[in-house]
N, C-alpha and C positions, 0 to 999 in steps of 0.2 A: 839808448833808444833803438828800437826796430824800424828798420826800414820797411817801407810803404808793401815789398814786396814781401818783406818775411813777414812782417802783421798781418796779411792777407792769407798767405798760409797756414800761419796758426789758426785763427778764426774761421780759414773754411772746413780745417780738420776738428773743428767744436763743433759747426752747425751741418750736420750731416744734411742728408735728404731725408722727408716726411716717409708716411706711409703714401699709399697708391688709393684712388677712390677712381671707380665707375660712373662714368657721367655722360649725358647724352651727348652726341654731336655736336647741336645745335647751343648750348653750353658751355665749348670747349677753347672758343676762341680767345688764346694768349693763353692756357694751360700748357704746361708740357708735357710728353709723350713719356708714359713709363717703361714701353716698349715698341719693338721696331714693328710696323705694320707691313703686312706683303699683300698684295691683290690676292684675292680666291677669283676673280672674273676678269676676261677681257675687256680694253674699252678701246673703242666702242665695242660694244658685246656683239655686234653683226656687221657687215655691209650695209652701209647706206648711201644715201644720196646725197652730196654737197649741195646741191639747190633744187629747185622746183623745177620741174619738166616733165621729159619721156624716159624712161629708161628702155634700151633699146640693144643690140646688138651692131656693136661698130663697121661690120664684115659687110650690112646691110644699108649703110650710107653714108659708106665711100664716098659713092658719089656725088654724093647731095649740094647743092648750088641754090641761090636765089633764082637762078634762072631755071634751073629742073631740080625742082623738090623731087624727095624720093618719097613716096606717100607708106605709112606703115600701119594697119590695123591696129586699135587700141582695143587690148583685152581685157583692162582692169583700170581700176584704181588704187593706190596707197597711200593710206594718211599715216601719218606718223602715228606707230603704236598698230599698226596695223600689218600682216605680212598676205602675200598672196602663195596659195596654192599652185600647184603644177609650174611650169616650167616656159619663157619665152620663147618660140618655132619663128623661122627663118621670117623675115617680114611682119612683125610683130612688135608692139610697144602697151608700155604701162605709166599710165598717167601716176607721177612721183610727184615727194615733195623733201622738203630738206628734211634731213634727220629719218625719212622713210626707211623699211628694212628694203634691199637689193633686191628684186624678184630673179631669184634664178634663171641661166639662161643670158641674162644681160651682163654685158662686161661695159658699159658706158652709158652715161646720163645726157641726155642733150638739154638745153639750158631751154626754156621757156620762148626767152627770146628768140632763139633760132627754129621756131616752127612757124607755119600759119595756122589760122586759128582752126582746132577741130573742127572736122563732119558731123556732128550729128544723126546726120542718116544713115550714111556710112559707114561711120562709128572708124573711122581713119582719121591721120594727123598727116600734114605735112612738112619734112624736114628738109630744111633751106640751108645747111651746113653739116660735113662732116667731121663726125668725132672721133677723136683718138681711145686705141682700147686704153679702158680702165680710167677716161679723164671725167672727172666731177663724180667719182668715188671715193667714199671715205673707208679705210679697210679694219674686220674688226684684229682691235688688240692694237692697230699702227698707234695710237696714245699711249698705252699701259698692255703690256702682258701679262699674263698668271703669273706669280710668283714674283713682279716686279714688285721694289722696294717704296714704298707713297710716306712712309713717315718716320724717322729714327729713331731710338730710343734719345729720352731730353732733346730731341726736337720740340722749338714752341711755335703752337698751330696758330697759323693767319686763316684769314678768309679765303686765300686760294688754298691751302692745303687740305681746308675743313671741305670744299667745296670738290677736292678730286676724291675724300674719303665718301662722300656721299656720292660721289657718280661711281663707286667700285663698290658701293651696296653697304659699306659699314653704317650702322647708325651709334653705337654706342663706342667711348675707347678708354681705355685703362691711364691717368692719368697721376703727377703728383700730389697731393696735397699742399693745398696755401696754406703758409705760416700764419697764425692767427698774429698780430702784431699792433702792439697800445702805443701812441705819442705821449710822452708826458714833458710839459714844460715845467723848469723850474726856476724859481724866482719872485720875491715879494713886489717886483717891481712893475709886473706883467700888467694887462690891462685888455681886454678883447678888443676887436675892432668894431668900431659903432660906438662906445662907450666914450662920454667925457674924459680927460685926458690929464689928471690932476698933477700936478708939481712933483716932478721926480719920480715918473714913471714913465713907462713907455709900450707901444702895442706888441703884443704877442704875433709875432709873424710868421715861428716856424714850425708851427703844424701846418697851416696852409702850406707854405714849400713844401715840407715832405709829403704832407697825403699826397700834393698833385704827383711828387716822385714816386710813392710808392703805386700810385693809380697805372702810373705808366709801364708797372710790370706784374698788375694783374691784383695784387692789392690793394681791398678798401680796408684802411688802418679804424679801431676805435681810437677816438680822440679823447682823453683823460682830462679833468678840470688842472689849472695850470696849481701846482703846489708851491706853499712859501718856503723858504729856505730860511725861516723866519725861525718859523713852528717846530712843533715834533711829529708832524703826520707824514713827511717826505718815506722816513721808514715803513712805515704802513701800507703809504702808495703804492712804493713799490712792491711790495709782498704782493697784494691785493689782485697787480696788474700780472703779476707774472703764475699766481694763483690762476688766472683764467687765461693767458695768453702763453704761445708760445715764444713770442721777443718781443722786449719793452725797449721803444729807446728815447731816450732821456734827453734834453738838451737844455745845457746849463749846469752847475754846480759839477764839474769834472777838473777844474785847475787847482790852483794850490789856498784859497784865498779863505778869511774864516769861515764864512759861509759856503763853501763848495763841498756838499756832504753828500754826493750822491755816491759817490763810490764805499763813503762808510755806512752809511745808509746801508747798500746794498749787502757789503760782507757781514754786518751785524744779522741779518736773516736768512746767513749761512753759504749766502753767493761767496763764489773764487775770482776776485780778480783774474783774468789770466793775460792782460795787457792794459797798460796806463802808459800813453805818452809814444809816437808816432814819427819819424824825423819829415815830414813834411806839412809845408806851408801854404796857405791855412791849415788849422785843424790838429797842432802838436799833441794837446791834451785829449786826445780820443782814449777813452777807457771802452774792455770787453772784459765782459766775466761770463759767466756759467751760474745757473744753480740747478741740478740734475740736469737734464733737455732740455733745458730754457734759456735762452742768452740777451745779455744785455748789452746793450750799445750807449753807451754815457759818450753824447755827441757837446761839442762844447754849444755855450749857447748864443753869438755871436754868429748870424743869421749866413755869414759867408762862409764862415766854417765849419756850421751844420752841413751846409750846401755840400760842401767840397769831401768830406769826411763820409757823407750818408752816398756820394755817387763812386768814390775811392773805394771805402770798405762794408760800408751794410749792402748796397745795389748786389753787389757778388753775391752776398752769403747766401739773402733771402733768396736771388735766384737757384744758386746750387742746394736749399733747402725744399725748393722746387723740381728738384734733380734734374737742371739744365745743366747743357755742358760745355757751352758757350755762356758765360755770365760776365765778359769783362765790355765797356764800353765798346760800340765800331769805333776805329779810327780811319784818318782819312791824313793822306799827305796834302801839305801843303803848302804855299810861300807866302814866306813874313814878310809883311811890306815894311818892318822898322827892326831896330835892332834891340832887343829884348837881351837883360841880365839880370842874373842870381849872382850878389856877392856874397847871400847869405851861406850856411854850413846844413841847408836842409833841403831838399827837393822841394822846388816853387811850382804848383800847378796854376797856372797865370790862367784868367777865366779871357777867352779871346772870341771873336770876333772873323768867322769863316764869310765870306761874300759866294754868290753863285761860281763866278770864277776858278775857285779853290784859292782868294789869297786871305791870309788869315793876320790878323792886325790884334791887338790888348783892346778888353773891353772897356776901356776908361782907365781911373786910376786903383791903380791892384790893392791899397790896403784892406785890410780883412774887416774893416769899418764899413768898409762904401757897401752898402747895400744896390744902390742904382744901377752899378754895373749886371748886375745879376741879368735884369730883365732884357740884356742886350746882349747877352752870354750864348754861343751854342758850341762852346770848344775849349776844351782846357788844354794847357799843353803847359809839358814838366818840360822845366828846363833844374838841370842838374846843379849842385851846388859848383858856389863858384868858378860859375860858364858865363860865356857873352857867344849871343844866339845873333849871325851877321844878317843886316837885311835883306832878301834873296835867298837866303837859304829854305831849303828844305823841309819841314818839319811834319811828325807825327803828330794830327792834333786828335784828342779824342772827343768823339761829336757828343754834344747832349740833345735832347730832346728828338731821337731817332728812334725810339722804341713803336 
């Protein structure tokens, strides 16, 4: 069997990266970047005003006190989006506001608060405090230069990223293309949720799990009706599914048992095995294959080792099919509050239990039955075959639900 690391390998050198699609801005959030973007503009693109006031020349009120205002002519106004002509002369101010362009001339903004209130007749302001040059100025380009670097290639854009691309003028960007990607369950024994619940069956739960997984990295999966392992249509299915999709993944019929035909299923309409069987715990029997650019995922079908198998090894693929270049889970250090072991001969990824703190504890009891532990889950963490993990100790847990 392959270890968790060389099966990862192989599988990401089958599922390359897509092609590239153009898509707006506004669109983009949680795509990755197919190339690195650099400013064409400064930002801010000018001088401006960090708040509402006078802009004013500093050299001019030095002096300025509550007890002796230095009184300065008001020559204009600027509203944001607005610039003034000609130039500030000695003794002279321009009614500003934030985000206004600098009128020339002025190397400082005096704050609102420290004037009294304009002359009108006069058409003067009085300033009650002085200002340091250049204070309550925003300088252009101090945010972003020409040429500065705003997005890498397989960078994947949030809302602050998309929202610096849009303050630097981009509206459109060259992206990866999402894997098109079918669920299909297998099993005579399945039964949807909502539905009566007759003798010897039981609810389908892991397409729910996985859409929410694959939602969380930019994929809405189609859902496939669940197939009998009964029938002859399992073969069908899958052709069918991988006919319109780019990855199918399966869960259920992957182990040794008479009914576990997904993987002959699949080489029967010319798919390649190109792994069956995994050295870690949940999730041994994970099968991948190939058929031309199409890859399949035969996740077992025991709802904690879907879990563990689809965040181990499909999470990667799909994302570096995305052409992300970071694709493995964040991890986070942390300390075990109890003392955890593997007697087994597999790498155990124990689903745990991170607190605010960073101390991180087993989410319940680890067999790959327990479904309950799931929902109390946001950290797995391998412990190595035949190790005992002391309590206090240190550990890498890798977080879920962080995307």
């Amino acid at each position: 069997m392959l270890s968790r690391a060389e099966a990862l390998e192989l599988v990401l050198a089958k599922a390359p990266a897509l092609r590239t699609e153009v898509v707006p801005l506004l669109s983009a959030l949680g795509r990755i970047s197919a190339s690195a973007l650099l400013s064409s503009n400064d930002l801010p693109p000018f001088d401006n005003s960090a708040m509402d006031g006078y802009a004013a020349r500093s050299f001019d009120i030095a002096s300025a006190s509550p007890e002796k205002p230095v009184f300065l002519k008001v020559i204009g106004k600027v509203a944001a989006g607005q610039s003034l002509s000609g130039s500030i002369q000695q003794m002279e101010s321009v009614r500003i506001f934030t985000g206004s362009m600098l009128p020339q001339g002025a190397d400082c903004v005096v704050m609102q608060e420290e004037t009294l209130p304009p002359n009108e007749q006069d058409q003067t302001v009085g300033v009650t405090s002085s200002c340091a040059k250049w204070e309550n100025i925003r300088f252009k380009g101090e945010d972003v230069r020409i040429g500065a670097s705003l997005v890498g290639a397989g960078e994947r854009l949030n809302a602050g990223s998309q929202a610096l691309l849009a303050a630097c003028g981009i509206g459109v960007i060259s992206v990866f293309k999402k894997p098109r990607v079918a669920l299909l369950s297998t099993g005579a024994e399945l039964v949807a949720p909502g539905n009566p619940l007759p003798p010897g069956k039981i609810y389908e739960s892991n397409q729910v799990m996985l859409s929410g997984l694959l939602n969380s990295i930019g994929i809405q999966p189609t859902l496939l009706p669940p197939v009998s392992d009964l029938g002859g249509d399992l073969q069908a299915s899958i052709k069918q599914a991988l006919d319109q999709h780019d990855v199918l993944i399966t869960t259920g019929g992957v182990s040794v048992g008479e009914f576990d035909l997904v993987k002959s299923s699949f080489q029967k309409i010319g798919g390649k095995l190109e792994l069956w069987r995994i050295s870690i715990k949940p999730g041994k029997p994970l099968a991948f294959g190939t058929l031309g650019d199409r890859q399949l995922f035969g996740l077992p079908g025991n709802p904690v080792s879907a879990f563990v198998t689809f965040l181990l090894m499909c999470r990667p693929a799909l994302l570096n099919m995305q052409g992300a270049v970071d694709f493995e889970l964040p991890s986070q250090v942390c300390e075990l509050t109890t003392e955890v072991e593997n007697r087994g001969d597999r790498a155990h990824f124990m689903r745990m239990c991170i607190d605010n703190s960073g101390m991180v504890s087993p989410a319940g009891t680890q067999a790959s039955h327990i479904l309950y532990t799931l929902g109390k889950t946001n950290g797995l963490l391998e412990v190595p075959p035949r190790s005992r993990l002391a309590r206090g100790a240190r550990v890498k847990v890798l977080r879920i639900g962080s995307d």
